[in-house]
C-alpha positions in Angstrom: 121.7 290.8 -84.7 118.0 292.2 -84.0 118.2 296.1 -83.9 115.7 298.6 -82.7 115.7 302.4 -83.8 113.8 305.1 -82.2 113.3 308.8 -83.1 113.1 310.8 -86.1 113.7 308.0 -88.6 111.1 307.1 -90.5 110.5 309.6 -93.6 114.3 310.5 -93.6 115.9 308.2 -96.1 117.1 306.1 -92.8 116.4 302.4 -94.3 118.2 303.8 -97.5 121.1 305.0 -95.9 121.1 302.0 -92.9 121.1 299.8 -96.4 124.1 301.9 -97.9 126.5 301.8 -94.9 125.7 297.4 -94.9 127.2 297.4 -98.1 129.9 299.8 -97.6 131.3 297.8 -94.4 130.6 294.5 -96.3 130.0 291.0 -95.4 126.5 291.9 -94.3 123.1 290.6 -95.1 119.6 291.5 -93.9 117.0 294.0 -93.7 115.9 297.3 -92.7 112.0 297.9 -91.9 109.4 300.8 -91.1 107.6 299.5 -87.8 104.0 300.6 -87.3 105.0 302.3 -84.2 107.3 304.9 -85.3 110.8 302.6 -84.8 113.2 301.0 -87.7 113.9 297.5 -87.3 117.1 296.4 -88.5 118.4 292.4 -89.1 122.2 292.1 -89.6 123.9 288.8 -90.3 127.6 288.6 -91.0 130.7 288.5 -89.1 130.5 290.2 -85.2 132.7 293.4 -86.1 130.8 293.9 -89.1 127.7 294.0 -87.4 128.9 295.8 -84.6 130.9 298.3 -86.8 127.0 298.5 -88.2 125.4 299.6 -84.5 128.5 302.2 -84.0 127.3 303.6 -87.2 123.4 304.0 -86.2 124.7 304.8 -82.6 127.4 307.0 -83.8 125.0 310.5 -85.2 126.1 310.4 -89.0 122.4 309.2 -89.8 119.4 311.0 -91.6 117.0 312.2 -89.0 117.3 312.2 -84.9 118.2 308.6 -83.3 116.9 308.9 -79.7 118.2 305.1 -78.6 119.2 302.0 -80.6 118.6 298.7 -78.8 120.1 295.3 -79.8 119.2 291.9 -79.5 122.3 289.4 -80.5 121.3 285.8 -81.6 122.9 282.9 -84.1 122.3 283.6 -87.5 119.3 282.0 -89.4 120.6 282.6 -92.8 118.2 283.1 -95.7 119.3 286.1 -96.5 120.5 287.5 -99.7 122.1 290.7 -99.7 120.6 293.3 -97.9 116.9 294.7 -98.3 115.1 297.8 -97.8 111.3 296.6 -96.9 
């Protein structure tokens, strides 16, 4: 899963707390990124309810800063991954 965060989240600790909620629900590998243009981009590989258990928590309001929308793009794994990265 491809996710897409816009608002007040870079700055905020948002990629450090995106990363700390991956490894509290487990079973999750990826990344979270600062984009250029303002959004976080976040990849999530693991099982579907982990990942979506992942997007309720970004959508859900218990994250640093102001998340105006989330947008996801679901897709088969590519692997690579080990654990999960803040970059």
């Amino acid at each position: 899963m491809t996710i897409w965060v816009r608002g007040e989240v870079q700055g905020v600790g948002f990629r450090w707390f995106t990363r700390a909620a991956a490894l509290r629900i487990g079973g999750l590998v990826g990344f979270a990124l600062n984009l250029d243009d303002g959004r976080v981009q976040i990849v999530g590989e693991g099982a579907r309810a982990h990942c979506e258990e992942l997007l309720d928590w970004l959508r859900g309001g218990d994250t640093p800063g102001h998340v105006e929308g989330v947008t996801e793009i679901w897709d088969e794994p590519r692997g690579g991954y080990r654990g999960f990265a803040i970059r």
